[in-house]
C-alpha positions as CSV (number, residue, x, y, z in Angstrom):
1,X,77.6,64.0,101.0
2,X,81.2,64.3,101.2
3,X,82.6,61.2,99.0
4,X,86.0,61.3,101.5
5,X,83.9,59.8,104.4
6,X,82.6,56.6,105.0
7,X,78.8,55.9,104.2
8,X,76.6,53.7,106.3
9,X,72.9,52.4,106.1
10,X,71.2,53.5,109.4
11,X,68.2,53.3,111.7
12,X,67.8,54.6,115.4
13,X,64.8,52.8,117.3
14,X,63.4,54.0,120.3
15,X,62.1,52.0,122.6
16,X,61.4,52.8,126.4
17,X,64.1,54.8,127.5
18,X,66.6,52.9,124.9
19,X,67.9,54.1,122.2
20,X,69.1,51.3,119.5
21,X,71.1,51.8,116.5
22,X,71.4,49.6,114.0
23,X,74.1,50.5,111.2
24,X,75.6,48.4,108.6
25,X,78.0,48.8,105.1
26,X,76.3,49.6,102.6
27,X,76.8,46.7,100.6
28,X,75.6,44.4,103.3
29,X,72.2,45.9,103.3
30,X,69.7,43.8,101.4
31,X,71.9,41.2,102.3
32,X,70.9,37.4,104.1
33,X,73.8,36.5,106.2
34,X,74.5,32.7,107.6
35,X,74.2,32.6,111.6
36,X,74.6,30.3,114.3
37,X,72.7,27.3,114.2
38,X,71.9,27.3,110.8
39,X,70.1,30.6,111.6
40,X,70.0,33.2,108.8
41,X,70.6,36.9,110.1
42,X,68.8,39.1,107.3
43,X,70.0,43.0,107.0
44,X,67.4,44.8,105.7
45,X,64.2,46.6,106.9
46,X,62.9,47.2,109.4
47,X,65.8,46.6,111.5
48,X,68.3,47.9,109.5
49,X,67.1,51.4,108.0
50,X,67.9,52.2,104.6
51,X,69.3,55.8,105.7
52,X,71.9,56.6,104.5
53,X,74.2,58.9,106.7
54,X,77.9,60.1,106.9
55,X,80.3,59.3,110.2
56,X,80.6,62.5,111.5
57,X,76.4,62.6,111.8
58,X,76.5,58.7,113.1
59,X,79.2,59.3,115.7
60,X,76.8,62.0,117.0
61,X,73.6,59.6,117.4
62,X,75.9,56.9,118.8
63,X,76.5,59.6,121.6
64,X,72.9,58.8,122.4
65,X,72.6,55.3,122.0
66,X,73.0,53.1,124.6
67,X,72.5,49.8,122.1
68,X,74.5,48.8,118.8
69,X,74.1,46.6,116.1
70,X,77.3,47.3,113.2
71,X,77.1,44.8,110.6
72,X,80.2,45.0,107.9
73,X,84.2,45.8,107.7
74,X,83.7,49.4,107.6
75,X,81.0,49.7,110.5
76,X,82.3,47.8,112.5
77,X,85.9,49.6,112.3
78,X,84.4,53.0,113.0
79,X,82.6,51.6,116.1
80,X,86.2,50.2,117.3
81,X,88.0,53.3,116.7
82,X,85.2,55.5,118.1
83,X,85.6,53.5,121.2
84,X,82.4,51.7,120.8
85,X,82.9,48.1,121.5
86,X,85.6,45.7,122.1
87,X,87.5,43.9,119.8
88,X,87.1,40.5,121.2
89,X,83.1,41.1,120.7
90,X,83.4,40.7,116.8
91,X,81.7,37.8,115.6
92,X,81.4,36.7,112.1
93,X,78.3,36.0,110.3
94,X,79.9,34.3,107.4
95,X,82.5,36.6,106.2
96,X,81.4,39.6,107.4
97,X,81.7,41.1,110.8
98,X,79.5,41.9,113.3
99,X,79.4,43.8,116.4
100,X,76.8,43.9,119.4
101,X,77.3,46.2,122.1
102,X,75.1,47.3,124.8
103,X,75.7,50.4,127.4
104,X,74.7,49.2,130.5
């Protein structure tokens, strides 16, 4: 892998005629983050895929997706600048961002 590119944790699910991905920073993966309610959010499998994969490869799955899950800075600002997403849609989960996004 090219160590001038950004890194991310993946997993593509298939469900129906959906396609999910679910990506997040590396160093979030294994990770148990505080949610609403007193809810804990934890990133790690099966959900999140231990996969590791480069952007230019993840930009082209998110071509097929039509539902996102970015957890982390760094996922969550290459969803933004790949047009995936809006701005006002990140939420934090503690300190770390998170993104939702469905195609509809």
């Amino acid at each position: 892998m090219n160590e001038n590119k950004r890194q991310f944790a993946v997993k593509v699910h298939r469900l129906g005629g959906n396609t999910v991905l679910a990506v997040c920073d590396l160093d979030c993966f294994g990770k148990i983050l505080p949610g609403p309610n007193g809810a804990k959010v934890k990133i790690q499998a099966p959900f999140f895929g231990a996969d590791l994969m480069e952007e230019d490869d993840l930009l082209e799955y998110a071509k097929l997706a039509n539902c996102f899950n970015f957890v982390g800075e760094r996922s969550v600002q290459f969803a933004l600048e790949k047009g995936i997403g809006n701005p006002r849609s990140v939420v934090k989960l503690g300190d770390t961002s998170y993104l939702m996004v469905m195609k509809l």
